[in-house]
N, CA and C of each residue as an Amber inpcrd file, in Angstrom:
protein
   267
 -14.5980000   7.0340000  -3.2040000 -13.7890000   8.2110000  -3.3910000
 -14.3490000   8.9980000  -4.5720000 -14.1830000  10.3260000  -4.5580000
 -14.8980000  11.2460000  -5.5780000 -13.6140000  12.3300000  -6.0020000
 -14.0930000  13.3290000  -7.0530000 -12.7880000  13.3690000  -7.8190000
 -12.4460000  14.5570000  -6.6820000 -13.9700000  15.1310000  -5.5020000
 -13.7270000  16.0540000  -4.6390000 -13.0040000  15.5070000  -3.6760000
 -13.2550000  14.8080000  -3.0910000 -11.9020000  13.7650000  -2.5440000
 -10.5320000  13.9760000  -2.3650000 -10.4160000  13.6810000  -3.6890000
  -8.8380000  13.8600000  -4.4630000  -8.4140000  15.2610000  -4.4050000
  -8.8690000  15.8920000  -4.8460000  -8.7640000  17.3840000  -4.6360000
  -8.6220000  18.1970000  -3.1430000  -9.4620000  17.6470000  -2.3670000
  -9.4770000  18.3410000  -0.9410000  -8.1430000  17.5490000  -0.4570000
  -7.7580000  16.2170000  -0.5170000  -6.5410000  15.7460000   0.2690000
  -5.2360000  16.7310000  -0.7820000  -5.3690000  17.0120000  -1.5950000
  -4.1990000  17.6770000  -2.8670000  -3.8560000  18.7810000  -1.5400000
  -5.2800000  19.6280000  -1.8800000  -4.9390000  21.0770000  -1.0420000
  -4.3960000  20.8510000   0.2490000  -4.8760000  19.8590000   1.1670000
  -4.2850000  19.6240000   2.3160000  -2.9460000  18.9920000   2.3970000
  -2.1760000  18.9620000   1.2340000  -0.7960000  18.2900000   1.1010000
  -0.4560000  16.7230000   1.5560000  -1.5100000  16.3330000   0.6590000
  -1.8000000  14.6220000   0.7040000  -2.0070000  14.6670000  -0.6300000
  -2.1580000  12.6050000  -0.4350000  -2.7420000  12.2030000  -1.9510000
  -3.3840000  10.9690000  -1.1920000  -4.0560000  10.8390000  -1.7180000
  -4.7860000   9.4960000  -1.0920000  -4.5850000   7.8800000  -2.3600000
  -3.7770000   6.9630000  -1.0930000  -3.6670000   5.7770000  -1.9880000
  -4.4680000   5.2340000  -1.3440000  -4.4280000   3.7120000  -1.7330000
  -5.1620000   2.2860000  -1.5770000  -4.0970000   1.5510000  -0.6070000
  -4.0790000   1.7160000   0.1590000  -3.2800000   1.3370000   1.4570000
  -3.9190000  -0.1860000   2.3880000  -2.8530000  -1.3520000   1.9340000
  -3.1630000  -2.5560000   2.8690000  -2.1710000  -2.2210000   4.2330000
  -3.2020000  -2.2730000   5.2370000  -2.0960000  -2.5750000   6.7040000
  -2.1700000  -3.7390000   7.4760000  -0.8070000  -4.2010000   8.2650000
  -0.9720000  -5.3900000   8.9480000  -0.1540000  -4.5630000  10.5700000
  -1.8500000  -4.5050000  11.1400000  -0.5770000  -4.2320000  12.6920000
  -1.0140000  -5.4370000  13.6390000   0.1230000  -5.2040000  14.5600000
   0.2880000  -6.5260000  15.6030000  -0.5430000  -6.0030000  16.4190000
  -1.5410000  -6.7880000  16.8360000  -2.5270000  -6.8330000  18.3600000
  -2.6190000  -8.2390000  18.7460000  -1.8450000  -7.7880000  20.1130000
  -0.9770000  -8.9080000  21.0350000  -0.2930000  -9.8790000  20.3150000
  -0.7030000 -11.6350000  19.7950000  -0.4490000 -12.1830000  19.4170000
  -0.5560000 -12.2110000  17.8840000  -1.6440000 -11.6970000  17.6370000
  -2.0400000 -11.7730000  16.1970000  -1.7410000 -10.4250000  15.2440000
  -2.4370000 -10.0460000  14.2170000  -2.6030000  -9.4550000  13.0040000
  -4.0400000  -8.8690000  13.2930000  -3.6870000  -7.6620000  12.6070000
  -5.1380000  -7.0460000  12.1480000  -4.7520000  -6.6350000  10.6480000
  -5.7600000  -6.9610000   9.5390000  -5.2020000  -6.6530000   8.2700000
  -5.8190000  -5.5340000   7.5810000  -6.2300000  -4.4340000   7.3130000
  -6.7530000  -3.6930000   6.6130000  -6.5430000  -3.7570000   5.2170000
  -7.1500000  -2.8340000   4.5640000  -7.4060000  -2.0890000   2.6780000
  -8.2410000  -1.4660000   2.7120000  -7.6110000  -0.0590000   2.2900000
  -8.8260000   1.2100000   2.6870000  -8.4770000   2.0350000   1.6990000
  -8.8480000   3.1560000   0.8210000  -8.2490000   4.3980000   0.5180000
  -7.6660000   5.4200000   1.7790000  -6.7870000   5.6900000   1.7790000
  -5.8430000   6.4660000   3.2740000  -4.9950000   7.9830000   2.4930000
  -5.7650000   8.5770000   3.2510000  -4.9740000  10.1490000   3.0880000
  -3.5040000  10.1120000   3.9160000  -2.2870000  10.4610000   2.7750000
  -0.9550000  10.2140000   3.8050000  -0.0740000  11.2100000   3.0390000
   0.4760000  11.8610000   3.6770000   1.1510000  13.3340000   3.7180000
   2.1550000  13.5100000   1.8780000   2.1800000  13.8480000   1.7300000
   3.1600000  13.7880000  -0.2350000   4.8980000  13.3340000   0.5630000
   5.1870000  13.8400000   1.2310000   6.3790000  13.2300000   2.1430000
   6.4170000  11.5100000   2.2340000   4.8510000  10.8540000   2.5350000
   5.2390000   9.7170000   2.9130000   5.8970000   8.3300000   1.4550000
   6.8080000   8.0680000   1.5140000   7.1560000   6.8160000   0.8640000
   6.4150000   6.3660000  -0.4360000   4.7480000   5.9970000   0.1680000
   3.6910000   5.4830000  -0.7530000   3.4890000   6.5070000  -0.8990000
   3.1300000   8.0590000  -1.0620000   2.4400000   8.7650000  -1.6140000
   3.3860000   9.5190000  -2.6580000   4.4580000   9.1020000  -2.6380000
   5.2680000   9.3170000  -3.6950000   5.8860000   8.2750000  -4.7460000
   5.0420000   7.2700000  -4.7510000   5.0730000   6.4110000  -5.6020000
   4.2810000   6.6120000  -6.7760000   4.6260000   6.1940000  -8.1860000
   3.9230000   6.4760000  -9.4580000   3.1960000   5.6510000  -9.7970000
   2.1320000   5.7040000 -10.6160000   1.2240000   4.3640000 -11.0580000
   1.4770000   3.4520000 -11.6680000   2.7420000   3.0220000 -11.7770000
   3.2770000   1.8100000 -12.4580000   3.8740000   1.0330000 -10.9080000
   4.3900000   1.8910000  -9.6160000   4.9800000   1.2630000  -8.5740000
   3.8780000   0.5740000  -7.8180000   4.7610000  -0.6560000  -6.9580000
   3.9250000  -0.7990000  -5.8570000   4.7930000  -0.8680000  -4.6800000
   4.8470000  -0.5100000  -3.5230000   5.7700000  -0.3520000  -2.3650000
   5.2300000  -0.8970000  -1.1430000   5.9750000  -1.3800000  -0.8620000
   5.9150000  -1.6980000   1.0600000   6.3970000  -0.7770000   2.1060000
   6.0860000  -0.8780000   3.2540000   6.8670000   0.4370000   3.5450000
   6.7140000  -0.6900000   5.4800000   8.1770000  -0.7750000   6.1970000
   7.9320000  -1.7270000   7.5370000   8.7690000   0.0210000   8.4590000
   7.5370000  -0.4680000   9.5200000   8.6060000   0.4670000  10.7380000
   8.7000000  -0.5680000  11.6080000  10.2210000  -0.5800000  11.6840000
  11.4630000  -1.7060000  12.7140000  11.6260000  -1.0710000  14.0390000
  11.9360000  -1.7600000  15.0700000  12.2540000  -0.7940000  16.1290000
  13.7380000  -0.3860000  16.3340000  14.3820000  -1.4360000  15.3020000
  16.0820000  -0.8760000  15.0900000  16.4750000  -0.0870000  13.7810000
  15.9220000  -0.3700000  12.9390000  16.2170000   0.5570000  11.9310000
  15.1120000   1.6090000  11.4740000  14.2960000   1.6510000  12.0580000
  13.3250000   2.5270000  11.9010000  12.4070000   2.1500000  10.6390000
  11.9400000   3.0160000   9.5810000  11.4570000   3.1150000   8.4970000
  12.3070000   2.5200000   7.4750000  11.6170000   1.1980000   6.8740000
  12.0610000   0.5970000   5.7940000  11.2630000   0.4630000   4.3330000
  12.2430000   1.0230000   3.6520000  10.8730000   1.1110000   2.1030000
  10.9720000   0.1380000   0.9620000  10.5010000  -0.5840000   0.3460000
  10.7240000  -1.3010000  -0.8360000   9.4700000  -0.9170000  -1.7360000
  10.2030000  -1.0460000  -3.1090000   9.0820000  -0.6590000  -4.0570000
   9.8720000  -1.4110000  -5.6160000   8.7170000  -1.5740000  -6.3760000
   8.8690000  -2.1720000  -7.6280000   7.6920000  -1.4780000  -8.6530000
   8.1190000  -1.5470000  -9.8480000   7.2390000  -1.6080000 -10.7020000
   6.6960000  -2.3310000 -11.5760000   5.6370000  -2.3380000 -11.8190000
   4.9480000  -3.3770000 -12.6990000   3.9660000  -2.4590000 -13.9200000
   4.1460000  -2.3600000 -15.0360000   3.8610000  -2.0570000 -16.0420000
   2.6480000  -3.0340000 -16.9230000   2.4760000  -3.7010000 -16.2950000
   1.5880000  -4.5180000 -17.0740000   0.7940000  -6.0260000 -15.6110000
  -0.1060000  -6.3350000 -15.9740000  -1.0910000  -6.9920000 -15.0230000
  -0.5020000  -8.7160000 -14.8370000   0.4120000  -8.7250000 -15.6160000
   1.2860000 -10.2360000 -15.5180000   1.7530000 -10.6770000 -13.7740000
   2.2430000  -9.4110000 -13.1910000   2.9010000  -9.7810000 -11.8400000
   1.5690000  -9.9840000 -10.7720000   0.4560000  -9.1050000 -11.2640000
  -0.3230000  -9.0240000 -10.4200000  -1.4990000 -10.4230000 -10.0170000
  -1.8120000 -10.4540000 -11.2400000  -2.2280000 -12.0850000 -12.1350000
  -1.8000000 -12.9330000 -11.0910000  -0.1990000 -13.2170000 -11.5490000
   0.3870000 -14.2620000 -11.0070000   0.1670000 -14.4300000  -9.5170000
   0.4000000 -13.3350000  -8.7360000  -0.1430000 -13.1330000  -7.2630000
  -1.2010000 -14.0860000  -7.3200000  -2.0120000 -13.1890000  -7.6860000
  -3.3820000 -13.5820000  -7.6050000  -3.7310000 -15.1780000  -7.9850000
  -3.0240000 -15.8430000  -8.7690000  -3.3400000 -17.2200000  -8.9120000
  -2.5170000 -18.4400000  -7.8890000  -1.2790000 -17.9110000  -7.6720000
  -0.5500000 -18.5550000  -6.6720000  -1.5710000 -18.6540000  -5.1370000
  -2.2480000 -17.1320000  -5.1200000  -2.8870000 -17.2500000  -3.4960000
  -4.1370000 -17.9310000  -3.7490000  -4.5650000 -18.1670000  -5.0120000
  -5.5450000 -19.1760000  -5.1050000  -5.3990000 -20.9060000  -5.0100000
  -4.3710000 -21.2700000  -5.2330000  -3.3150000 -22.4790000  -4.9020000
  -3.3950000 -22.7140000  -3.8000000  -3.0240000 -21.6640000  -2.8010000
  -2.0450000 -21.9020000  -1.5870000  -3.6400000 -21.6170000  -0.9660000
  -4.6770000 -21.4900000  -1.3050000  -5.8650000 -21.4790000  -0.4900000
  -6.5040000 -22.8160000  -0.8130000  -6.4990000 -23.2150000  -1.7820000
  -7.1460000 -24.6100000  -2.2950000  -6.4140000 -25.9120000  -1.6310000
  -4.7860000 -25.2880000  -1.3840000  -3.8960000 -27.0660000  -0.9250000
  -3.9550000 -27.0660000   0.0490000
């Protein structure tokens, strides 16, 4: 990503995050992490740099959002060492 990038999704009424996806194909998962241009309307693109959000579409309740913030690299860390655990046991 370049800072022209950032700028061309602005004018086009986006912002571009760092977007993980998990969609269902058939039985399984497909997992992505990409930078993703997504409208200033959407959920994640109105999140601040301290948040991090999930965002599920249900087929009964439609669009579901959760978000938290983390201010400091402690929550992220911890992630990160637990999935190193749960890969090693």
């Amino acid at each position: 990503m370049t800072a022209a990038d950032l700028t061309a999704a602005q004018a086009r009424g986006e912002r571009i995050v760092l977007r993980c996806l998990a969609e269902r194909a058939g039985e399984d998962f497909v997992f992505s992490v990409k930078p993703t241009a997504l409208p200033q309307s959407h959920p994640l693109a109105r999140m601040g740099g301290d948040e991090m959000g999930v965002v599920y579409e249900t087929d009964i309740t439609g669009r579901q959002t959760l978000a938290t913030m983390e201010r400091d690299p402690i929550p992220t860390a911890s992630a990160m060492l637990r999935d190193a655990v749960d890969i090693l046991m």
